[in-house]
N, C-alpha and C positions, 0 to 999 in steps of 0.2 A: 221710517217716520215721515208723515206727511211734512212738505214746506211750507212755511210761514206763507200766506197771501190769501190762498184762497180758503175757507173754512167747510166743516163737513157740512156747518148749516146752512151754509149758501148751494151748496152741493145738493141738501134736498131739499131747500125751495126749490131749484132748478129740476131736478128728479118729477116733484109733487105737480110743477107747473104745466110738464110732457106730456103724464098721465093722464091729466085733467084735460089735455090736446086729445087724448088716444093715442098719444106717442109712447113707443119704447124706447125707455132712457138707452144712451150708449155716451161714451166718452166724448164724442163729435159734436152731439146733440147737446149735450150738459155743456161744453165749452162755449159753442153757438150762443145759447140760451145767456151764460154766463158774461161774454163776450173777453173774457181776459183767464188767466189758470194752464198752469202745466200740464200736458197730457197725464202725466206721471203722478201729479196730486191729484187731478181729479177721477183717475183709475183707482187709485188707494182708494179715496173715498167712498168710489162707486161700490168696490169691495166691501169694505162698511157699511153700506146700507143693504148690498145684499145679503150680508152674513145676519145681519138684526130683522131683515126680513124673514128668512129661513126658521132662526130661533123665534121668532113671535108667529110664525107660521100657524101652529094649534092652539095659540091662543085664540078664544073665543072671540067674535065682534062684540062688541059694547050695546048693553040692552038698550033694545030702544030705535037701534037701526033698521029702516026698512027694508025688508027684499027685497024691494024694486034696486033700491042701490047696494044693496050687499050681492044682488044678481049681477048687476051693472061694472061693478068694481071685477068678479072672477071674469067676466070678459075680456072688458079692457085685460085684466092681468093676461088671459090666452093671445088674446091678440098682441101684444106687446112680449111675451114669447115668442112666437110665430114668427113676429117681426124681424126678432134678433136672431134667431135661426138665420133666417132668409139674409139677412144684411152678414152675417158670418158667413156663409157659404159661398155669398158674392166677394168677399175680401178673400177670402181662402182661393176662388178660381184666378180674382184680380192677382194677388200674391206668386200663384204658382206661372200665370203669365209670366208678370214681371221676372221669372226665375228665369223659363226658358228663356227670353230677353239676353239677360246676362251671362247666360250661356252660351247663347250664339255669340254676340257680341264679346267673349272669351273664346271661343274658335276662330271667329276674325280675325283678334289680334294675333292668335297661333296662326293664323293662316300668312299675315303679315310678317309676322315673326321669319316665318319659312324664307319666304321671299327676298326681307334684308338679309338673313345668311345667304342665298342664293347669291344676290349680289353682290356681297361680301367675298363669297367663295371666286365670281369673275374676276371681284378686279385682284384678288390676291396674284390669280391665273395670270393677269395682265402684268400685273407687277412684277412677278415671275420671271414673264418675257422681258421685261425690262433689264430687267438682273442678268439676265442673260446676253443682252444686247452689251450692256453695259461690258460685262466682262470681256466679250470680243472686243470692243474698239479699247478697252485696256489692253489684250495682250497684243492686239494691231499695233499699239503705243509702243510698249515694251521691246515689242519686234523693232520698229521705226528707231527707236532709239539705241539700238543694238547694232542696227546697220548705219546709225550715225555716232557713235563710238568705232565698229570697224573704220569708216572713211576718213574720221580724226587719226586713225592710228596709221592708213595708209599715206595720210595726207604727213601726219610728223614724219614716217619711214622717206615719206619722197622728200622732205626736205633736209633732214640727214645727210641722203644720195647727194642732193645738190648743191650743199655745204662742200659735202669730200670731193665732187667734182671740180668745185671751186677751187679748195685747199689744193686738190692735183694739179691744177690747170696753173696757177699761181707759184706752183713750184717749179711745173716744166720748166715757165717762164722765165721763173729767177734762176736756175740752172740755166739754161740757153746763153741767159745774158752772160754771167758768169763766164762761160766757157768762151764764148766772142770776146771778152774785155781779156781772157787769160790768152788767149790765142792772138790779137794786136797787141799786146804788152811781148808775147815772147818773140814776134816779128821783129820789133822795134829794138828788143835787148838784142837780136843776133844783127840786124842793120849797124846798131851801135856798134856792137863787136866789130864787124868789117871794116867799118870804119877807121874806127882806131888802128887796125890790123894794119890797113891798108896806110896810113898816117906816118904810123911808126916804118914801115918797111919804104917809104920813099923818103926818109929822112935818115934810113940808115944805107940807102943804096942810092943815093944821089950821084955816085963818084961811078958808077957800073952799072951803064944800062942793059948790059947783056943779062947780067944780074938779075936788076930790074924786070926787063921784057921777060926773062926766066918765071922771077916774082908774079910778074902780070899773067901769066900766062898760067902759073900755077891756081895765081889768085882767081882768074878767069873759069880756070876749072872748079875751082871749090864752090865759086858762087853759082857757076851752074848750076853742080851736084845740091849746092844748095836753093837755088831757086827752084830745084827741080824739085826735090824734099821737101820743098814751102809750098810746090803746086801741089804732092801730092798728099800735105796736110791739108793744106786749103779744099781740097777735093774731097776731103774725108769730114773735112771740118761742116762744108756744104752738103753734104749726104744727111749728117749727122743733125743739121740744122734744116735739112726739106724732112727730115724722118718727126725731128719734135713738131713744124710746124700741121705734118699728116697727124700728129695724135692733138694735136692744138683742136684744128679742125674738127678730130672726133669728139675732143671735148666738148669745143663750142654744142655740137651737133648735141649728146648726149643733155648738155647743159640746156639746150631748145628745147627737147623732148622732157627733160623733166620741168621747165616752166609751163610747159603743155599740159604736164599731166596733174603738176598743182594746180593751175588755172579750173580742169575737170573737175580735179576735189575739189577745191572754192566755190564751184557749182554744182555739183552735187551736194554739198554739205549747206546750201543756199535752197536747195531745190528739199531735201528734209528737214530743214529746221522751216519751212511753209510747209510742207505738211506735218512736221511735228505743231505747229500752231493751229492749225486747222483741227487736227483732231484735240486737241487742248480748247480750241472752243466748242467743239463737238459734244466735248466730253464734259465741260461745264454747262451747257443746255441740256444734255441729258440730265445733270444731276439735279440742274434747278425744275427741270419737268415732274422727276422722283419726288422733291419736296413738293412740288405742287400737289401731285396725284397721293402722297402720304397724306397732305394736310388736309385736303378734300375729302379722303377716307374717315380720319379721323372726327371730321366736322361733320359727316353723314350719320356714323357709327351715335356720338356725342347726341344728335336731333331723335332718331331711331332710339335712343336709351331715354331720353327726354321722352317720347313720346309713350312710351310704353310706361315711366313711371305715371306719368300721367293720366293713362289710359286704366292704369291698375290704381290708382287712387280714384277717381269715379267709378269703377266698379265696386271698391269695397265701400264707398259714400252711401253708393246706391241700395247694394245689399243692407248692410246697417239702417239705412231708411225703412226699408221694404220690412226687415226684422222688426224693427220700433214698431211700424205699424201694424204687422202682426203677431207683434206682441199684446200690440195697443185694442186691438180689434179680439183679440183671444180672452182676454182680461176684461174686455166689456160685455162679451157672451154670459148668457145668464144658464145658472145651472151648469155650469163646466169649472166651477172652484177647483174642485178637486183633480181634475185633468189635466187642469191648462197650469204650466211652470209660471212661477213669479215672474213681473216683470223686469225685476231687477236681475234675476238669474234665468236666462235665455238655453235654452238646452243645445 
Protein backbone atom coordinates (compact mmCIF):
# COMPACT_ATOMS: atom_id res chain seq x y z
CA UNK A 1 0.00 0.00 0.00
CA UNK A 2 1.03 3.29 -0.99
CA UNK A 3 2.35 5.97 1.78
CA UNK A 4 0.62 8.76 3.10
CA UNK A 5 2.14 12.02 1.31
CA UNK A 6 2.24 12.03 -1.98
CA UNK A 7 -1.34 11.07 -3.85
CA UNK A 8 -2.05 9.13 -7.14
CA UNK A 9 -3.65 12.43 -8.28
CA UNK A 10 -0.73 14.44 -7.88
CA UNK A 11 1.17 11.42 -9.48
CA UNK A 12 -0.93 12.05 -12.70
CA UNK A 13 -0.92 15.65 -12.93
CA UNK A 14 2.63 14.97 -12.89
CA UNK A 15 2.43 12.05 -15.58
CA UNK A 16 -0.32 14.36 -17.68
CA UNK A 17 2.25 17.41 -17.37
CA UNK A 18 5.37 15.10 -19.23
CA UNK A 19 3.13 14.09 -21.96
CA UNK A 20 1.94 17.25 -22.70
CA UNK A 21 6.23 18.18 -22.66
CA UNK A 22 6.75 14.87 -25.08
CA UNK A 23 8.11 13.45 -22.07
CA UNK A 24 8.05 9.88 -21.03
CA UNK A 25 6.92 9.64 -17.61
CA UNK A 26 9.43 7.51 -15.39
CA UNK A 27 9.82 7.53 -11.58
CA UNK A 28 12.90 10.26 -11.84
CA UNK A 29 10.87 12.46 -14.03
CA UNK A 30 7.48 12.39 -11.86
CA UNK A 31 9.75 13.11 -8.74
CA UNK A 32 11.56 16.05 -10.58
CA UNK A 33 8.33 17.31 -11.67
CA UNK A 34 6.81 16.68 -8.08
CA UNK A 35 9.76 18.02 -6.27
CA UNK A 36 9.13 15.88 -2.97
CA UNK A 37 7.61 11.71 -2.83
CA UNK A 38 9.41 8.42 -2.17
CA UNK A 39 10.79 6.63 -5.01
CA UNK A 40 8.66 3.62 -3.78
CA UNK A 41 5.32 5.63 -3.70
CA UNK A 42 5.68 7.23 -6.63
CA UNK A 43 6.63 3.62 -8.51
CA UNK A 44 3.40 2.09 -6.97
CA UNK A 45 1.66 4.84 -8.53
CA UNK A 46 3.20 4.88 -11.76
CA UNK A 47 2.14 1.07 -11.65
CA UNK A 48 -1.44 2.41 -11.39
CA UNK A 49 -1.72 4.46 -13.92
CA UNK A 50 -0.16 2.09 -16.22
CA UNK A 51 -2.28 -0.77 -15.32
CA UNK A 52 -5.71 1.78 -15.82
CA UNK A 53 -3.90 2.73 -18.86
CA UNK A 54 -3.75 -0.94 -20.42
CA UNK A 55 -7.41 -1.59 -19.18
CA UNK A 56 -8.85 1.48 -20.92
CA UNK A 57 -6.56 0.80 -23.72
CA UNK A 58 -9.74 -0.36 -26.41
CA UNK A 59 -11.79 1.93 -25.05
CA UNK A 60 -12.75 4.08 -27.60
CA UNK A 61 -11.82 8.06 -27.74
CA UNK A 62 -14.53 10.22 -26.86
CA UNK A 63 -16.69 11.46 -30.04
CA UNK A 64 -15.85 14.48 -31.10
CA UNK A 65 -12.07 14.34 -30.90
CA UNK A 66 -9.99 15.20 -33.81
CA UNK A 67 -7.39 13.17 -35.67
CA UNK A 68 -5.15 15.61 -35.73
CA UNK A 69 -4.79 15.08 -31.96
CA UNK A 70 -6.09 11.47 -31.48
CA UNK A 71 -2.98 11.16 -34.37
CA UNK A 72 -0.76 13.52 -32.08
CA UNK A 73 -1.57 11.71 -28.78
CA UNK A 74 -0.42 7.61 -30.57
CA UNK A 75 2.82 9.47 -31.24
CA UNK A 76 3.65 11.11 -28.30
CA UNK A 77 2.56 7.61 -26.88
CA UNK A 78 5.48 5.84 -29.35
CA UNK A 79 7.84 8.27 -28.62
CA UNK A 80 7.47 7.98 -24.90
CA UNK A 81 7.91 4.25 -25.31
CA UNK A 82 10.88 4.55 -27.27
CA UNK A 83 12.09 6.63 -24.76
CA UNK A 84 11.79 4.41 -21.96
CA UNK A 85 13.24 1.57 -23.76
CA UNK A 86 16.25 3.63 -24.43
CA UNK A 87 16.60 5.22 -20.71
CA UNK A 88 16.06 1.25 -19.54
CA UNK A 89 18.78 -0.01 -21.50
CA UNK A 90 21.01 2.79 -20.37
CA UNK A 91 20.36 1.99 -16.61
CA UNK A 92 20.64 -1.69 -17.28
CA UNK A 93 24.44 -1.13 -18.99
CA UNK A 94 24.85 1.71 -16.08
CA UNK A 95 23.74 -1.11 -13.49
CA UNK A 96 25.76 -3.90 -14.96
CA UNK A 97 28.85 -1.37 -14.89
CA UNK A 98 28.52 -0.54 -11.46
CA UNK A 99 28.45 -4.52 -10.95
CA UNK A 100 31.64 -5.14 -12.54
CA UNK A 101 32.84 -2.06 -10.22
CA UNK A 102 32.06 -3.98 -7.21
CA UNK A 103 33.58 -6.88 -8.34
CA UNK A 104 36.88 -5.62 -8.96
CA UNK A 105 36.75 -3.72 -5.92
CA UNK A 106 35.95 -7.27 -4.12
CA UNK A 107 39.04 -8.93 -5.79
CA UNK A 108 41.03 -5.97 -4.30
CA UNK A 109 40.09 -6.47 -0.97
CA UNK A 110 40.86 -10.52 -1.67
CA UNK A 111 43.83 -9.30 -3.06
CA UNK A 112 44.49 -7.34 0.10
CA UNK A 113 43.36 -9.86 2.15
CA UNK A 114 46.15 -12.08 0.67
CA UNK A 115 48.72 -9.89 1.58
CA UNK A 116 47.71 -9.17 5.52
CA UNK A 117 48.00 -13.09 5.81
CA UNK A 118 51.19 -12.88 4.06
CA UNK A 119 52.43 -10.55 6.56
CA UNK A 120 50.79 -12.19 9.10
CA UNK A 121 52.33 -15.44 8.08
CA UNK A 122 56.30 -13.20 8.51
CA UNK A 123 55.91 -11.90 11.54
CA UNK A 124 54.49 -15.18 12.95
CA UNK A 125 58.03 -16.53 11.16
CA UNK A 126 59.73 -13.63 13.14
CA UNK A 127 58.11 -14.53 16.25
CA UNK A 128 59.14 -17.96 15.86
CA UNK A 129 62.72 -16.86 15.73
CA UNK A 130 62.15 -14.98 18.75
CA UNK A 131 60.91 -18.04 20.72
CA UNK A 132 63.65 -19.43 19.71
CA UNK A 133 66.11 -17.15 20.74
CA UNK A 134 64.35 -16.66 23.76
CA UNK A 135 64.68 -20.26 24.64
CA UNK A 136 68.48 -20.28 24.18
CA UNK A 137 69.35 -17.51 26.50
CA UNK A 138 66.89 -19.46 28.88
CA UNK A 139 68.73 -22.53 28.90
CA UNK A 140 72.27 -20.39 28.64
CA UNK A 141 70.47 -19.13 32.20
CA UNK A 142 69.74 -22.51 33.52
CA UNK A 143 73.16 -23.63 32.54
CA UNK A 144 74.80 -20.18 34.27
CA UNK A 145 72.83 -21.03 37.18
CA UNK A 146 73.88 -24.74 37.47
CA UNK A 147 77.46 -23.78 37.33
CA UNK A 148 76.62 -21.22 40.08
CA UNK A 149 75.02 -23.85 42.30
CA UNK A 150 78.20 -26.16 41.50
CA UNK A 151 80.66 -23.10 42.71
CA UNK A 152 78.25 -22.59 45.96
CA UNK A 153 78.75 -26.10 46.64
CA UNK A 154 82.56 -26.27 45.96
CA UNK A 155 82.80 -22.95 47.72
CA UNK A 156 80.74 -24.68 51.09
CA UNK A 157 82.97 -28.13 50.59
CA UNK A 158 86.24 -25.58 50.80
CA UNK A 159 85.05 -24.05 53.74
CA UNK A 160 84.35 -27.30 55.63
CA UNK A 161 88.07 -28.20 54.67
CA UNK A 162 89.00 -24.97 56.22
CA UNK A 163 86.94 -25.17 59.33
CA UNK A 164 88.58 -29.01 59.89
CA UNK A 165 91.91 -27.52 59.15
CA UNK A 166 91.30 -25.12 61.62
CA UNK A 167 89.76 -27.48 64.28
CA UNK A 168 93.23 -29.76 63.44
CA UNK A 169 95.59 -27.04 63.66
CA UNK A 170 94.03 -25.87 67.08
CA UNK A 171 94.25 -29.27 68.46
CA UNK A 172 97.87 -29.89 67.40
CA UNK A 173 98.36 -26.80 69.16
CA UNK A 174 96.51 -27.46 72.48
CA UNK A 175 98.14 -30.97 72.41
CA UNK A 176 101.87 -29.35 72.02
CA UNK A 177 101.11 -27.14 74.81
CA UNK A 178 99.78 -29.92 76.93
CA UNK A 179 102.61 -32.00 76.44
CA UNK A 180 105.48 -28.87 77.37
CA UNK A 181 103.42 -27.91 80.47
CA UNK A 182 103.38 -31.93 81.33
CA UNK A 183 107.05 -32.36 80.59
CA UNK A 184 108.18 -29.05 83.02
CA UNK A 185 105.68 -30.11 85.60
CA UNK A 186 107.58 -33.64 85.58
CA UNK A 187 111.16 -32.03 85.53
CA UNK A 188 110.29 -29.95 88.47
CA UNK A 189 108.53 -32.95 90.49
CA UNK A 190 111.87 -35.10 89.88
CA UNK A 191 114.24 -31.64 90.87
CA UNK A 192 111.95 -31.74 93.88
CA UNK A 193 112.55 -35.31 94.56
CA UNK A 194 116.32 -34.78 94.52
CA UNK A 195 116.09 -32.36 96.47
CA UNK A 196 114.40 -33.59 99.34
CA UNK A 197 116.54 -36.85 98.71
CA UNK A 198 119.50 -34.92 98.74
CA UNK A 199 118.12 -33.00 102.22
CA UNK A 200 117.14 -35.87 104.04
CA UNK A 201 120.57 -37.85 103.26
CA UNK A 202 122.83 -34.94 104.69
CA UNK A 203 120.88 -34.66 107.71
CA UNK A 204 121.16 -38.24 108.24
CA UNK A 205 124.95 -38.52 107.48
CA UNK A 206 126.12 -35.41 108.97
CA UNK A 207 128.35 -37.55 111.49
CA UNK A 208 130.07 -39.67 108.16
CA UNK A 209 131.47 -38.09 105.51
CA UNK A 210 132.81 -41.18 103.97
CA UNK A 211 129.21 -42.07 104.07
CA UNK A 212 128.44 -38.86 102.81
CA UNK A 213 131.01 -38.65 99.81
CA UNK A 214 129.73 -42.46 99.28
CA UNK A 215 125.96 -40.63 99.23
CA UNK A 216 127.45 -37.88 96.91
CA UNK A 217 128.87 -39.84 94.65
CA UNK A 218 126.10 -42.30 94.47
CA UNK A 219 123.84 -39.25 94.20
CA UNK A 220 126.17 -37.76 91.62
CA UNK A 221 125.67 -40.77 89.51
CA UNK A 222 121.96 -40.93 89.71
CA UNK A 223 121.67 -37.32 88.62
CA UNK A 224 123.79 -37.98 85.96
CA UNK A 225 121.80 -41.18 84.63
CA UNK A 226 119.22 -38.72 85.35
CA UNK A 227 120.20 -35.70 83.53
CA UNK A 228 121.04 -37.78 81.07
CA UNK A 229 117.35 -39.41 80.89
CA UNK A 230 116.09 -35.70 81.00
CA UNK A 231 118.40 -34.98 77.86
CA UNK A 232 117.19 -37.72 76.26
CA UNK A 233 113.48 -36.87 76.98
CA UNK A 234 114.16 -33.48 76.34
CA UNK A 235 115.57 -34.60 72.83
CA UNK A 236 112.63 -36.69 72.10
CA UNK A 237 110.44 -34.07 73.70
CA UNK A 238 112.20 -31.59 70.88
CA UNK A 239 111.79 -33.91 67.90
CA UNK A 240 108.40 -34.38 68.88
CA UNK A 241 107.80 -30.51 69.09
CA UNK A 242 109.96 -29.52 65.54
CA UNK A 243 107.63 -32.71 64.12
CA UNK A 244 104.18 -30.78 65.40
CA UNK A 245 105.48 -27.50 64.40
CA UNK A 246 106.42 -29.34 60.40
CA UNK A 247 102.70 -30.34 60.35
CA UNK A 248 101.77 -26.57 61.97
CA UNK A 249 103.37 -25.20 59.02
CA UNK A 250 101.72 -27.69 56.66
CA UNK A 251 98.70 -26.59 58.16
CA UNK A 252 99.31 -23.07 58.02
CA UNK A 253 100.24 -23.76 54.32
CA UNK A 254 97.06 -25.92 53.48
CA UNK A 255 95.01 -23.26 55.62
CA UNK A 256 96.68 -20.43 52.70
CA UNK A 257 95.67 -22.53 49.84
CA UNK A 258 92.23 -23.00 50.93
CA UNK A 259 91.73 -19.03 51.67
CA UNK A 260 93.17 -18.93 48.00
CA UNK A 261 90.83 -21.12 46.83
CA UNK A 262 87.73 -19.49 48.59
CA UNK A 263 88.93 -16.02 47.64
CA UNK A 264 88.56 -17.90 43.65
CA UNK A 265 85.00 -18.95 44.54
CA UNK A 266 84.04 -15.51 45.91
CA UNK A 267 85.09 -14.52 42.51
CA UNK A 268 83.92 -16.63 40.43
CA UNK A 269 80.72 -16.81 42.16
CA UNK A 270 80.91 -12.56 41.66
CA UNK A 271 81.91 -13.04 38.07
CA UNK A 272 78.32 -15.32 37.46
CA UNK A 273 75.96 -13.71 39.42
CA UNK A 274 77.14 -10.42 36.68
CA UNK A 275 76.54 -12.64 34.18
CA UNK A 276 73.54 -14.27 35.74
CA UNK A 277 72.26 -10.34 35.80
CA UNK A 278 73.21 -9.51 32.50
CA UNK A 279 71.40 -12.20 31.00
CA UNK A 280 68.35 -11.36 33.48
CA UNK A 281 68.22 -8.03 31.77
CA UNK A 282 68.73 -9.71 28.57
CA UNK A 283 66.07 -11.67 29.13
CA UNK A 284 63.53 -8.96 30.34
CA UNK A 285 64.32 -6.95 27.02
CA UNK A 286 63.54 -9.65 25.07
CA UNK A 287 60.38 -10.23 26.76
CA UNK A 288 59.32 -6.53 26.75
CA UNK A 289 60.28 -6.56 22.89
CA UNK A 290 57.80 -9.96 22.40
CA UNK A 291 55.08 -7.80 24.14
CA UNK A 292 55.90 -5.03 21.84
CA UNK A 293 55.94 -7.00 18.52
CA UNK A 294 52.57 -9.15 20.19
CA UNK A 295 50.73 -5.93 20.68
CA UNK A 296 51.65 -4.38 17.24
CA UNK A 297 50.52 -7.53 15.67
CA UNK A 298 47.56 -7.55 17.40
CA UNK A 299 46.82 -3.68 16.61
CA UNK A 300 47.65 -4.39 12.69
CA UNK A 301 45.35 -7.63 12.68
CA UNK A 302 42.42 -5.35 14.85
CA UNK A 303 42.98 -2.02 11.85
CA UNK A 304 43.12 -5.06 8.81
CA UNK A 305 39.67 -6.43 10.45
CA UNK A 306 38.33 -2.73 10.80
CA UNK A 307 38.99 -2.21 7.48
CA UNK A 308 37.66 -5.06 5.78
CA UNK A 309 34.35 -4.62 7.82
CA UNK A 310 34.38 -1.63 6.49
CA UNK A 311 35.25 -2.18 3.25
CA UNK A 312 32.40 -5.02 3.16
CA UNK A 313 29.77 -2.47 4.42
CA UNK A 314 30.14 -0.13 1.44
CA UNK A 315 30.07 -2.82 -0.78
CA UNK A 316 26.70 -4.17 0.25
CA UNK A 317 25.50 -0.11 0.81
CA UNK A 318 26.47 0.06 -2.74
CA UNK A 319 24.98 -3.07 -4.18
CA UNK A 320 21.64 -2.25 -2.30
CA UNK A 321 21.74 1.16 -4.03
CA UNK A 322 22.47 -0.10 -7.33
CA UNK A 323 19.50 -2.81 -6.67
CA UNK A 324 16.94 -0.02 -5.44
CA UNK A 325 17.70 1.56 -8.43
CA UNK A 326 17.31 -1.05 -10.53
CA UNK A 327 14.53 -1.95 -9.16
CA UNK A 328 13.53 1.60 -9.44
CA UNK A 329 14.28 1.78 -13.09
CA UNK A 330 12.62 -1.92 -13.88
CA UNK A 331 9.34 -0.81 -12.46
CA UNK A 332 9.24 2.43 -14.39
CA UNK A 333 9.82 0.60 -17.70
CA UNK A 334 6.56 0.57 -19.51
CA UNK A 335 5.19 -2.67 -20.75
CA UNK A 336 7.31 -4.95 -18.66
CA UNK A 337 4.53 -5.39 -15.69
CA UNK A 338 4.50 -8.62 -16.08
CA UNK A 339 8.44 -9.51 -16.17
CA UNK A 340 9.84 -7.28 -13.97
CA UNK A 341 9.56 -8.64 -9.97
CA UNK A 342 7.82 -6.23 -7.45
CA UNK A 343 9.77 -3.70 -5.95
CA UNK A 344 9.21 -4.78 -2.61
CA UNK A 345 10.40 -8.51 -3.52
CA UNK A 346 13.80 -8.30 -5.38
CA UNK A 347 14.74 -11.66 -7.01
Amino acid sequence: MARTGVRYEDVQRAIDSLMAKGEAPSVHKIRETLGTGSFTTISEHLREWRRLREENRDVPPPQGMPAELQELAETLWTQAQEAANQALAHYRQEADSRVDDARQQAAEAERRAEDAEQRETALSAHLTQIDQRLEQRTSELAQLRTEHEALQEREARSRDRLDELVRRLEAAEEQAKHREQAHRQALEEQAEAHRERLAQEEERNETAEARLMGLLDQERQERQAAEKAHAGREQRLTRRLETLQEQQSALQTDLAAARQAQHDAEQARGNAEQREAALRDQHEQLNARFEQQEQRIAEQTEQWRERERHFEQRLWASLDAMREEWRSERTAAPGDENDTPDATNPA
